[in-house]
FIVEXTI-342851 format. One record per residue (C-alpha): x, y, z; chain. Coordinates in Angstrom, 3 decimals. Layout:
N
+----------+----------+----------+-----+
|        u |        v |        w | mol |
+----------+----------+----------+-----+
|        X |        Y |        Z |   A |
...
+----------+----------+----------+-----+
REM end
This chain:
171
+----------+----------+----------+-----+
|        u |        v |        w | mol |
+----------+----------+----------+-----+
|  106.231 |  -56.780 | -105.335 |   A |
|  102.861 |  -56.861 | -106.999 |   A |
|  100.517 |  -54.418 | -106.505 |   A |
|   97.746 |  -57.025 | -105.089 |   A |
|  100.331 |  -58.434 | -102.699 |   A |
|  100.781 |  -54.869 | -101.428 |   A |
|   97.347 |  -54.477 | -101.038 |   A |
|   96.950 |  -57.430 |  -98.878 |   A |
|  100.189 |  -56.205 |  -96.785 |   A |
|   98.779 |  -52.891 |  -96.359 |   A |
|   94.933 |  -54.321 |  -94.965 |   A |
|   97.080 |  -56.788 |  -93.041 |   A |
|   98.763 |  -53.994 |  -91.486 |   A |
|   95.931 |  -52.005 |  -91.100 |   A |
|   93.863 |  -54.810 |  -89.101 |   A |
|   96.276 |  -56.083 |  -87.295 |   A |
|   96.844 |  -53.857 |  -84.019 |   A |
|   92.292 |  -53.787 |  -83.767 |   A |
|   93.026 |  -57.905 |  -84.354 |   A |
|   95.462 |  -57.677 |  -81.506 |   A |
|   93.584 |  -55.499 |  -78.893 |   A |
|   90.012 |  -57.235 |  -79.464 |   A |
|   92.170 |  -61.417 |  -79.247 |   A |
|   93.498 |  -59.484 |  -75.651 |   A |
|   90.258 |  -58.477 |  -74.594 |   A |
|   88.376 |  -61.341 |  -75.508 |   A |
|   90.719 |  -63.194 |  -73.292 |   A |
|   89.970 |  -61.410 |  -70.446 |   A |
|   86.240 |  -61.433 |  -71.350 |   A |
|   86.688 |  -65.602 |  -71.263 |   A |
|   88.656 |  -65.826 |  -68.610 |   A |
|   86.560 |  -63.378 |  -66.586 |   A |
|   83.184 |  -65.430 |  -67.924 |   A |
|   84.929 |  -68.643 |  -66.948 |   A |
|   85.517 |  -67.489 |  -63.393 |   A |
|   82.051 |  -66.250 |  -63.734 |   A |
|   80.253 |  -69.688 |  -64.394 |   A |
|   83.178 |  -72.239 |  -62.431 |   A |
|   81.110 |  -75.262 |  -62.014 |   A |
|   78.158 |  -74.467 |  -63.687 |   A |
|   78.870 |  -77.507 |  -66.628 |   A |
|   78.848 |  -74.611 |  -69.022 |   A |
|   81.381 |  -74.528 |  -72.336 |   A |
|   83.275 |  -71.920 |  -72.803 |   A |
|   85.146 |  -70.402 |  -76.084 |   A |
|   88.371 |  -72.117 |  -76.521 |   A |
|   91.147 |  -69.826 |  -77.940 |   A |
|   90.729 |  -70.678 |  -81.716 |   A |
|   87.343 |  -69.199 |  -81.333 |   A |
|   88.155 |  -66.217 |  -80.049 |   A |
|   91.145 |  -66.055 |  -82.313 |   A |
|   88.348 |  -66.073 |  -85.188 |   A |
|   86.122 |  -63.225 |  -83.131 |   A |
|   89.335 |  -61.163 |  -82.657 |   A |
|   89.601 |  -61.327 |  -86.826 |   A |
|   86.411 |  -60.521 |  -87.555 |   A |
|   85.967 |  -57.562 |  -84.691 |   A |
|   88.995 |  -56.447 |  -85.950 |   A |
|   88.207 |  -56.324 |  -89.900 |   A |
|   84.823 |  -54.986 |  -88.523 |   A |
|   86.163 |  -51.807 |  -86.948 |   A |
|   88.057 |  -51.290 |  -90.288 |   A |
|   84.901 |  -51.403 |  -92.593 |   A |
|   83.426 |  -49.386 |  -89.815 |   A |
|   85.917 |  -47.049 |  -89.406 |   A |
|   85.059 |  -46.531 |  -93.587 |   A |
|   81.585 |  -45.408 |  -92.717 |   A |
|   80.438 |  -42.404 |  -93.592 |   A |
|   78.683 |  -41.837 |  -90.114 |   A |
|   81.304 |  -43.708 |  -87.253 |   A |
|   83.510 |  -40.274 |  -87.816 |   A |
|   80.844 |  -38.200 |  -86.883 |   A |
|   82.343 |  -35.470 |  -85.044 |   A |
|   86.058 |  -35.199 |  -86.686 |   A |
|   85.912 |  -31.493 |  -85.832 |   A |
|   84.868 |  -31.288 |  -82.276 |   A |
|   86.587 |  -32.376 |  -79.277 |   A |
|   87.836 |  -35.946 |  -78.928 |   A |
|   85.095 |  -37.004 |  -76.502 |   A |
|   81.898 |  -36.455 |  -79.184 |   A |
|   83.586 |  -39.438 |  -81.403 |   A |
|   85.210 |  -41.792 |  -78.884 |   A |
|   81.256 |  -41.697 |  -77.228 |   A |
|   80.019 |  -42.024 |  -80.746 |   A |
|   82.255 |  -44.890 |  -82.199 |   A |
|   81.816 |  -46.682 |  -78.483 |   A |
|   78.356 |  -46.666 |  -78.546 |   A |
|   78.011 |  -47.755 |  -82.182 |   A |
|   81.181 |  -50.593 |  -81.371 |   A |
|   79.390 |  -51.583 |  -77.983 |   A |
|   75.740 |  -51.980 |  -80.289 |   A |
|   77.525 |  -54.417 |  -82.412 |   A |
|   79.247 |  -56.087 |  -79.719 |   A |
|   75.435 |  -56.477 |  -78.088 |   A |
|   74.032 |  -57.836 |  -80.773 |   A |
|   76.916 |  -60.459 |  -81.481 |   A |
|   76.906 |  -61.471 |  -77.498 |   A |
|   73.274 |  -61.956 |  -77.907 |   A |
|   73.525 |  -63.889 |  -80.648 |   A |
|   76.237 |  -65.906 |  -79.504 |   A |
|   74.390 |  -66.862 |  -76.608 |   A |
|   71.222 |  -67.976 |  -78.664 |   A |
|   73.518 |  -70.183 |  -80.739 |   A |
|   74.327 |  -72.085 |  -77.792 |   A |
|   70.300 |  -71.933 |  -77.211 |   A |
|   69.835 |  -72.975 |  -80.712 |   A |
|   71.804 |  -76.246 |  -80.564 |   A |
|   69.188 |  -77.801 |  -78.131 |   A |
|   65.669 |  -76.351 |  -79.120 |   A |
|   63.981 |  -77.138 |  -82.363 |   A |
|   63.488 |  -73.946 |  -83.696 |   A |
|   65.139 |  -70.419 |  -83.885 |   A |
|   62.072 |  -68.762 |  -81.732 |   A |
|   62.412 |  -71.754 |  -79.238 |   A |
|   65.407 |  -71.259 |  -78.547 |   A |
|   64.960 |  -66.835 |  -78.129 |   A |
|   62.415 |  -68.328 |  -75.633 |   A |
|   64.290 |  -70.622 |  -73.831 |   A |
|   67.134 |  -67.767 |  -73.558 |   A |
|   65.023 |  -65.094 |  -72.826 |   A |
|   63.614 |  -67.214 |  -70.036 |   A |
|   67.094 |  -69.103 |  -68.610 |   A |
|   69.410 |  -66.349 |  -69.342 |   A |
|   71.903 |  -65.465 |  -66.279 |   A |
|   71.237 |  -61.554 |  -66.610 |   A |
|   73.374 |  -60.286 |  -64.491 |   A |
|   76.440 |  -61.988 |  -65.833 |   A |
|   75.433 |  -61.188 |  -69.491 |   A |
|   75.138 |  -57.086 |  -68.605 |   A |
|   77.900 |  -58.230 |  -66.486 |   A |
|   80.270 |  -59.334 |  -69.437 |   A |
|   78.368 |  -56.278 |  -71.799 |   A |
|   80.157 |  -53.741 |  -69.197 |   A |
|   83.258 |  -55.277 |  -69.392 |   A |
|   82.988 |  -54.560 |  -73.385 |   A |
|   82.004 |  -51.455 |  -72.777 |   A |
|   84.921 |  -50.590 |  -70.864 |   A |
|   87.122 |  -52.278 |  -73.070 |   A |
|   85.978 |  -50.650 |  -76.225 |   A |
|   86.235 |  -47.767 |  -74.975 |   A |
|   89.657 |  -47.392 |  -74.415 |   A |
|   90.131 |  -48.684 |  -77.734 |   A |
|   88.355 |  -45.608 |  -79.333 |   A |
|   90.569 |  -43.602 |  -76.718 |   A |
|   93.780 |  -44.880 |  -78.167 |   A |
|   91.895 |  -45.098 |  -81.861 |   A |
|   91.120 |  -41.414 |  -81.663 |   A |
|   94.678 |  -40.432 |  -80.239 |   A |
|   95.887 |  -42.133 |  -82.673 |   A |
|   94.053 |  -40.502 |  -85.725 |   A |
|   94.511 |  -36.589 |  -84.071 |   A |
|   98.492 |  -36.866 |  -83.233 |   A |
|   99.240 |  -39.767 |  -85.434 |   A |
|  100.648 |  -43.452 |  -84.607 |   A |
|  103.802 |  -42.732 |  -84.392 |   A |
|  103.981 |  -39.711 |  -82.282 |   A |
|  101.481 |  -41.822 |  -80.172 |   A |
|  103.751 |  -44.716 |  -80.012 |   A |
|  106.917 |  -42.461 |  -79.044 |   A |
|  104.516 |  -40.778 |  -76.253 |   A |
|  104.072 |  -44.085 |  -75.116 |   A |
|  106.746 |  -46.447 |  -75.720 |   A |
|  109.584 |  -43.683 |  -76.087 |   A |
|  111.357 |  -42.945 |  -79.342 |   A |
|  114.109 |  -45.710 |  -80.758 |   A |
|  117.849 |  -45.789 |  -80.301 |   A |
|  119.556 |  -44.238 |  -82.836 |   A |
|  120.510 |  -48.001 |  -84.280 |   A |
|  117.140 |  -49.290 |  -85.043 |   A |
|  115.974 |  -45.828 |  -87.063 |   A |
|  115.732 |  -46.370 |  -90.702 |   A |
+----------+----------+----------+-----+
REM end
């Protein structure tokens, strides 16, 4: 194989299992938001859009993950960067909620600051910080398993986890 077509299987690789987690949880976040608003006449994300929020939160966390300052505390214990990278994932995720939701604002007012108005002033806060916890919880356990992952390695995580394989599917 070329070396640009391992290069693309190798970021494909790499982004696939954030890809994965963030298309589950945005699920849930949908399904829980839809349960949220029943009745209420309001759209919600169908699965192609969250399919194309999954991709870019997951080739996000990868770019992040590059940062010098999201692997902050590689030395100390496992808590300093799983708080670290969730409150710097969960500040992104904020901002990208908010500006979801002033897209939707957006569509109807005439201008960009009429429609922060209109949002600021309509907005359903509970079930926004509602949703924003959800995230937060959600993250989280993805820098859990993240940082897991990086101290003991992926595959000693997934045989603590899934068990090791039968001896006819080694390689």
């Amino acid at each position: 194989m070329s070396p640009v077509i391992n290069k693309i299987k190798h970021e494909f690789m790499k982004a696939l299992p954030p890809t994965i987690f963030f298309f589950v949880i945005l699920h849930i976040v949908a399904l829980i938001r839809s349960l949220m608003i029943k009745g209420s006449g309001v759209d919600l994300p169908v699965s192609a859009s969250v399919l194309i929020a999954s991709l870019i939160l997951g080739k996000s966390v990868l770019v992040a993950d590059m940062l010098p300052f999201i692997n902050r505390f590689p030395d100390k214990p496992l808590i300093w960067n799983v708080t670290w990278k969730t409150l710097m994932y969960n500040l992104v995720a904020l901002i990208v909620h908010y500006l979801e939701r002033l897209y939707d604002y957006w569509k109807e007012a005439p201008s960009l600051m009429d429609a922060n108005n209109l949002l600021w002033s309509s907005m359903n806060w509970p079930r926004f910080w509602a949703v924003q916890i959800l995230l937060i919880t959600l993250i989280f356990m993805y820098c859990v398993i993240a940082e897991l992952a990086r101290v003991i390695g992926r595959d000693r995580l997934k045989v603590m986890f899934v068990g090791p394989l039968p001896p006819s599917e080694r390689i």
